[in-house]
C-alpha positions in Angstrom: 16.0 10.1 12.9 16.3 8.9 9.5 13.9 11.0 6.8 13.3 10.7 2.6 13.9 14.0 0.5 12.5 14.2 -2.7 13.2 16.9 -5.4 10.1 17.2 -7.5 10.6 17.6 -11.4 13.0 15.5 -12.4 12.6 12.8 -14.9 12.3 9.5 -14.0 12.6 6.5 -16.4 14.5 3.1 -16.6 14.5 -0.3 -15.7 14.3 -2.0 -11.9 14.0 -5.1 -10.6 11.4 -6.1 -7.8 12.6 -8.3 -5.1 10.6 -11.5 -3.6 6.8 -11.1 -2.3 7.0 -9.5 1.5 3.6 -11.4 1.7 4.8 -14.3 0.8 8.2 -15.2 1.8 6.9 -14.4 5.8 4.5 -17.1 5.1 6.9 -19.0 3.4 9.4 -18.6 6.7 6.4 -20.1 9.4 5.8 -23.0 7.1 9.0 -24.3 7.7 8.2 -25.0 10.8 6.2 -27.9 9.2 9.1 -29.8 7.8 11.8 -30.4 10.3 15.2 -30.0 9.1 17.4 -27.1 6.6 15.2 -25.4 4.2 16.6 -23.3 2.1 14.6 -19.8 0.6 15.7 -17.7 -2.1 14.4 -14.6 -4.0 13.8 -13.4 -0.2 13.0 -9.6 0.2 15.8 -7.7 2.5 13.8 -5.8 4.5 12.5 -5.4 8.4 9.5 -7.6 8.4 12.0 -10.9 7.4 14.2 -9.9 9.7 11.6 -9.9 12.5 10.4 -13.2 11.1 13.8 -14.6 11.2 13.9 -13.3 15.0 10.6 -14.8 15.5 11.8 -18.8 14.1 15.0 -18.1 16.4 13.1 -17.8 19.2 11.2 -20.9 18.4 14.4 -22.5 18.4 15.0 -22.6 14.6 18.9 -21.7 13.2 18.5 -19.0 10.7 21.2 -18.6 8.3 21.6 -15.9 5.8 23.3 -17.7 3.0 23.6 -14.4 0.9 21.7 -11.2 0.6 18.3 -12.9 -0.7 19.0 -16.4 0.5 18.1 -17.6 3.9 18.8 -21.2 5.3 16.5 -22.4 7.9 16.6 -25.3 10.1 13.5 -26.1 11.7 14.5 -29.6 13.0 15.8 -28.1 16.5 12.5 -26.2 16.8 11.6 -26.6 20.6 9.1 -24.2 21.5 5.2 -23.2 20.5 5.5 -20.2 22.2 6.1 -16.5 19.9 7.4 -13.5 22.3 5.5 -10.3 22.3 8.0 -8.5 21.9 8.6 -9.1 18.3 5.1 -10.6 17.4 3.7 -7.2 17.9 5.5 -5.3 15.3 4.5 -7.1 12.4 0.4 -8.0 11.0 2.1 -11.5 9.7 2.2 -12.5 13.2 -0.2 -15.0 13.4 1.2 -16.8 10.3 3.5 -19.4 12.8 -0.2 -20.0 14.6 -1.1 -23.1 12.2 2.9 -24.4 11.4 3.2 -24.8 16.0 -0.4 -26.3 15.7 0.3 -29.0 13.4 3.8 -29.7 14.4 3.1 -29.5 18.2 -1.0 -29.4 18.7 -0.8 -26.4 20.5 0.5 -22.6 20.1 1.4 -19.2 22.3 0.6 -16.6 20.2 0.5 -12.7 20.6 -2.4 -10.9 19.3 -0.8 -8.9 15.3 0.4 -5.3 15.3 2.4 -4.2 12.1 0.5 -1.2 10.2 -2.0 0.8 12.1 -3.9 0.6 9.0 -7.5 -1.2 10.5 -8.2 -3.7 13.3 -7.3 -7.5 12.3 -9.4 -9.4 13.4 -8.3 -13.4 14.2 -12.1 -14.5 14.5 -12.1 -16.4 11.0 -8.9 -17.9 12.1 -9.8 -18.7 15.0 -14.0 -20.2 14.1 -11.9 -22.2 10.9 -9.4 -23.7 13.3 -11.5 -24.4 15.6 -13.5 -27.2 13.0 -10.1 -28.4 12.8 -10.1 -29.5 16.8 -8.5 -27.0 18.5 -9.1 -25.1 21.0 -8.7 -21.5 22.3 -8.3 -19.2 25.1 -7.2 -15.5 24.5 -6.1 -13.6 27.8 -3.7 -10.3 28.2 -3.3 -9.9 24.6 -2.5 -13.7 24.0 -3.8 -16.5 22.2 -3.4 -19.9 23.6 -4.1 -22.8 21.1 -4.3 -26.6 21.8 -5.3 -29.7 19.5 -6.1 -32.0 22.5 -7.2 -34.5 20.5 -5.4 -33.8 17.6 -6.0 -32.3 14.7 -8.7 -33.7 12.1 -10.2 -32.5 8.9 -13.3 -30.6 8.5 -15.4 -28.3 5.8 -14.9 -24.6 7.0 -16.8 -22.0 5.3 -14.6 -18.4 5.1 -17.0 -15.3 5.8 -14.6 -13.4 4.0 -11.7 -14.3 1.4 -9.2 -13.7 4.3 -5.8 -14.4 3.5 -3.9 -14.7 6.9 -7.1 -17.2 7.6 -6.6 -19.3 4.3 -3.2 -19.3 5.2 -3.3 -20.5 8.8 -5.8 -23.1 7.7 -3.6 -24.6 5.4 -0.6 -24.8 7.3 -2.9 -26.2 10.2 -4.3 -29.1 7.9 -1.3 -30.5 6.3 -0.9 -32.9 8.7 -4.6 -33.1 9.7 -6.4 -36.8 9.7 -8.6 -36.8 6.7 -9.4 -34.2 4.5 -10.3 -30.6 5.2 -12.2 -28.3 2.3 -11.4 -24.6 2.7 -14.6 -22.9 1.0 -14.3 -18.8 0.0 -10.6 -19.4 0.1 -8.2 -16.5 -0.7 -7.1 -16.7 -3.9 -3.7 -14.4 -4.0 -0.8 -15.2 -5.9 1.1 -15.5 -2.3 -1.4 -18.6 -1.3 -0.9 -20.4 -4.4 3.2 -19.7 -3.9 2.5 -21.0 0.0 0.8 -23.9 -1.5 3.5 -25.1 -4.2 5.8 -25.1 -1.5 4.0 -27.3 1.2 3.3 -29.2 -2.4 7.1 -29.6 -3.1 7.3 -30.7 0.8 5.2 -33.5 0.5 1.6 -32.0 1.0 -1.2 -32.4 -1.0 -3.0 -29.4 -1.9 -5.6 -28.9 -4.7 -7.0 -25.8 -6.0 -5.0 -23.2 -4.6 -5.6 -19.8 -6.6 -9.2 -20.7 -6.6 -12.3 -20.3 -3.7 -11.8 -23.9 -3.2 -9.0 -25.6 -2.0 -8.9 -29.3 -0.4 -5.9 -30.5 1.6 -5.5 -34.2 2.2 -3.6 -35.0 5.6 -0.5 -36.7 5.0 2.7 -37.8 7.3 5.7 -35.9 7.8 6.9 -33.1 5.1 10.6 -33.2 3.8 12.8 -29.9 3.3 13.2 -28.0 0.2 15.0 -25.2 -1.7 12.0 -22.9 -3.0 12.4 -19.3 -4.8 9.7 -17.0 -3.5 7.3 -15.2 -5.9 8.2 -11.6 -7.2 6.3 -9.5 -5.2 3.2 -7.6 -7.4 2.8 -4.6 -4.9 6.4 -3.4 -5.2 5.9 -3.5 -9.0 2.6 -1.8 -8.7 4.3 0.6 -7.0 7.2 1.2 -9.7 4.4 0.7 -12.5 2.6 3.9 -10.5 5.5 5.9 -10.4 6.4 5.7 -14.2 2.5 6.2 -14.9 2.4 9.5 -12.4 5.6 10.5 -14.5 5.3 9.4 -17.4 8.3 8.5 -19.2 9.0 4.5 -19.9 9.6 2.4 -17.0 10.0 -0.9 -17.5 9.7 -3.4 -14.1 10.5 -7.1 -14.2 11.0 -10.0 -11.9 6.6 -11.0 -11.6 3.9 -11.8 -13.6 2.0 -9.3 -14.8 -1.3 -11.4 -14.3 -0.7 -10.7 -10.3 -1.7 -7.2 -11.3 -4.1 -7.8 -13.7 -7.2 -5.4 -12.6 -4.5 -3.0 -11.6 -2.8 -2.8 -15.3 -5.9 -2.6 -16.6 -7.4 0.7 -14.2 -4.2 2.4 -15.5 -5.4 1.6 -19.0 -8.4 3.3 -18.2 -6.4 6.5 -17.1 -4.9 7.0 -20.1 -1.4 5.0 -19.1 0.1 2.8 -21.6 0.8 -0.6 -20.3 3.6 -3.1 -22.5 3.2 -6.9 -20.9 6.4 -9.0 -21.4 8.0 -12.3 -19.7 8.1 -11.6 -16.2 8.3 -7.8 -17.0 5.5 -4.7 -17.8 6.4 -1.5 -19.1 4.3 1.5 -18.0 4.4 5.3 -19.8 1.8 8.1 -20.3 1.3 10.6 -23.1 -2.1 12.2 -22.3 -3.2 13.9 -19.2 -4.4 11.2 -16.4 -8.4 10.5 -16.9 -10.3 9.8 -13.3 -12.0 6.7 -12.6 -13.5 4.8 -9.7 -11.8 1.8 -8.1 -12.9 -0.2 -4.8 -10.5 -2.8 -3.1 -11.3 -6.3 -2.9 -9.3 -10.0 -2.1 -7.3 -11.4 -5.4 -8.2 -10.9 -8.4 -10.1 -7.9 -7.3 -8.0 -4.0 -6.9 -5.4 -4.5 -4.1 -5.7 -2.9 -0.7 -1.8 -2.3 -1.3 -2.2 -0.6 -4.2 -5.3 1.6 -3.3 -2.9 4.6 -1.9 -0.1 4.8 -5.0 -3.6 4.7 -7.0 -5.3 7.5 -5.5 -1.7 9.6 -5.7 -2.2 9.0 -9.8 -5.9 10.5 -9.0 -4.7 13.2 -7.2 -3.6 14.7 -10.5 -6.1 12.8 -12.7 -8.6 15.2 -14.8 -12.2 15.2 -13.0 -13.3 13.4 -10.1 -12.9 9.7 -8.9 -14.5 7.5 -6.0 -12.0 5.4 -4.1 -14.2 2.9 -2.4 -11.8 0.7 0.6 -13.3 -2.6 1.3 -10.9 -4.2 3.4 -9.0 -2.0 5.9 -11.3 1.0 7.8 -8.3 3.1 8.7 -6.0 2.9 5.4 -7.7 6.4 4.3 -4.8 7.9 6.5 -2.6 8.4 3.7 -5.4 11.2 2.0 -4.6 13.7 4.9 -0.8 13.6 4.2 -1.6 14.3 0.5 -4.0 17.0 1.6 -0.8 18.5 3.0 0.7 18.6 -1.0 -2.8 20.3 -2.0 -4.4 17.5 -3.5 -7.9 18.2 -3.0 -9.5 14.7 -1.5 -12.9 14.2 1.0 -13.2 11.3 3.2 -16.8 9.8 3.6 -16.5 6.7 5.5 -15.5 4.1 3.2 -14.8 6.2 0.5 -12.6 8.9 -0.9 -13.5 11.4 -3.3 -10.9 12.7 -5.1 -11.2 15.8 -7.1 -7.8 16.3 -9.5 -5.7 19.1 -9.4 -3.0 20.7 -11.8 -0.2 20.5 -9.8 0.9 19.2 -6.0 3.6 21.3 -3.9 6.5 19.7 -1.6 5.8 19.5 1.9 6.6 17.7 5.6 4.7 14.9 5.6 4.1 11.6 8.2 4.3 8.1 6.5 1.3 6.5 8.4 2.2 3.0 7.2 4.3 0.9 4.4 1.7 1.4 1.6 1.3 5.2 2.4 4.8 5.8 2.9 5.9 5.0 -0.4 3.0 7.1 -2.1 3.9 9.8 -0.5 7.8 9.4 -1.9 6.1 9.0 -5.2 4.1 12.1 -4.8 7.2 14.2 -4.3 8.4 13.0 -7.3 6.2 15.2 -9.3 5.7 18.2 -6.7 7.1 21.7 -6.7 10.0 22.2 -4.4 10.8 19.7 -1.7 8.7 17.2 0.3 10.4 15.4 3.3 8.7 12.0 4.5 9.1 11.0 7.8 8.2 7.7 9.6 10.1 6.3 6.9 10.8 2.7 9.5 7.0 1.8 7.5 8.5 1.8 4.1 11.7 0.0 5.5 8.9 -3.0 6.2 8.3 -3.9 2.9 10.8 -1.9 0.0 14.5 -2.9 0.0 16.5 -0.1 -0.8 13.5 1.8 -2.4 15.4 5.2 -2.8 18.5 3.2 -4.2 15.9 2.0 -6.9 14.6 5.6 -7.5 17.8 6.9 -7.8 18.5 4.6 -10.9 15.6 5.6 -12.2 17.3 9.2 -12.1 15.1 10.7 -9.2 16.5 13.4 -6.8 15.7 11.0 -3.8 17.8 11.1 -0.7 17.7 9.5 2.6 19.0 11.9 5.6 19.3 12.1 8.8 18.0 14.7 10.8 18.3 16.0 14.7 14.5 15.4 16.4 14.4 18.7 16.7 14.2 19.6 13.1 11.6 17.4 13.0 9.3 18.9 16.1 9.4 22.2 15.2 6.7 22.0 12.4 4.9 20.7 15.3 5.4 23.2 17.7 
């Protein structure tokens, strides 16, 4: 199996490039399910979860072409069947992305229930009580969700309980094609929706007041192909922007705006990090000793779920004590138990984490419990004495391309291996 060594103490400083949103370009992919015919998708990330997608449209019937390492060409117009295999559904949480595209294109949907991170149960009942104002109807049996429209689809208020993204998501791909007009009230607002939405736009939707908690999509005809550039993606730059704060010498990150991390940039403000906004760009260094403060996790333009573990890492080492309050996923505190292994010194107390800042964090064998976690545990070994090898690494593979090429231009001693089982059991044992 394949494992990440990191060599703690080495500087770390230069420039790197993030590649297209994860969260959006797998939207992105199921939406051209809507538009029959060869759309074409650039700034695509090359990592596991497009490739899965891509499986996932073949299956459908779709011909997916990769035009170059970021491009993709899809043809939708061949499209022939409504029905996703487990198989593949199951290994990614974006699953349930293709459930409103088949709805609208076919008026009904075979769906497999999400798996992807084991970070917290995701739930499908908002998708599932919003699409059902919409006209259809459901029946979930063996781990399946069965969908039909049999009177078609028509427009309707829905009222989100929560901000949920996936259920924004699915509710605007579902309406585009909807009789009337549908109103989508406590609508995600993440820089991925409003991406999803210019693109069904540029298609021949009509779709107001994306990027705010009410959006209203008027039912039109058929949609038309396009060429669209996915969004830079604002968690693989928080990520970088993390790493160059935990360091602290420059690092400089283009390729998104830095409004997508707006509450982030400004936490590390608070911690004594020294944030430089550009075009498209941020540069992120540190002078003083990290100050603790308290974050909690909350939909766009709240603090990011996906940045909540890179963040604590910066606490671990952070001068006094901090709250880390998780409002969205129950099992992402995972990650703190791995870092307990590097003697950070962090208590779990249901929802929230307190973290207590130590002086100094020691390499060790740890387990990447999922994508997020993963790559703060990389970016903890970056500053820890001695050696720390991460396993499970397939998580970060979901949602960093080439991450340890990136930290090795950054001048990190970051290498990927690969090692018998064996060397890997006998910690266990």
């Amino acid at each position: 199996m394949e494992v990440i060594r990191v060599e703690g103490g080495h500087p770390v400083t230069g420039t790197v490039t993030v590649e297209g949103a994860k969260n959006s370009a797998l939207k992105l992919m199921a939406a051209t399910i809507l538009a029959p015919g060869v759309t074409t998708l650039t700034n695509v990330p090359n990592i596991a979860d497009v490739h899965v997608m891509g499986k996932v449209l073949k299956e459908l019937g779709a011909i997916v072409e990769v035009v170059d390492e970021h491009t993709l060409s899809i043809d939708t117009s061949t499209v022939d069947s409504w029905e996703t295999p487990y198989s593949l559904v199951t290994r990614m949480r974006a699953s349930t992305a293709v459930l409103g595209p088949l709805l609208a294109r076919f008026g009904k949907a075979i769906v497999a229930m999400p798996g992807g991170c084991n970070i917290g149960a995701r739930s499908i009942d908002m998708h599932i009580l919003g699409l059902e104002a919409l006209g259809v109807e459901f029946d979930v049996d063996h781990g399946d969700i069965y969908a039909t429209a049999p009177n078609g689809l028509h427009g309707a208020t829905v009222n989100l309980e929560f901000a949920s993204v996936g259920a924004t998501e699915n509710l605007v791909m579902a309406s585009v094609h909807a009789k009337g007009v549908t109103i989508i009230d406590n609508a995600a607002r993440e820089p991925e929706i409003q991406d999803l939405a210019n693109m069904l736009n540029e298609m021949g939707a009509d779709i107001r007041g994306a990027g705010t908690p009410v959006i209203e999509i008027h039912g039109v005809g058929e949609l038309h192909p396009v060429t669209h550039a996915v969004t830079g993606d604002r968690i693989e730059a928080g990520t970088f922007a993390a790493i160059g704060a935990l360091v602290g010498q420059p690092v400089t990150i283009k390729g998104f705006e830095p409004d997508h991390l707006g509450l982030v940039l400004r936490k590390f403000e608070q911690m004594g990090i020294t944030v430089r906004r550009g075009q498209r760009c941020v540069t992120v260094s540190r002078d003083q000793p990290l100050r603790a403060v308290d974050i909690q996790t909350l939909p766009f333009p709240g603090f990011p779920t996906d940045m909540q573990a890179q963040t604590m890492c910066l606490l671990a080492v952070a001068e006094g004590t901090s709250i880390v309050t998780e409002n969205v996923f129950e099992n992402r505190f995972m990650f703190a138990s791995e870092l307990q292994r590097m003697g950070s010194d962090i208590a779990i107390q249901g929802h929230h984490a307190v973290v207590r800042g130590v002086r100094s964090l020691s390499g060790a064998e740890v387990r990447s419990p999922d994508l997020r976690g993963g790559a703060a545990l990389v970016m903890a070994g970056l500053i820890a004495d001695g050696t720390t090898t991460v396993l499970d690494i397939y998580h970060i593979d979901r949602g960093y391309e080439r991450f340890v090429e990136k930290l090795r231009s950054l001048g990190a001693h970051v290498t990927r291996v690969e090692v018998p089982d064996i060397e890997v059991l006998d910690d266990e044992l």
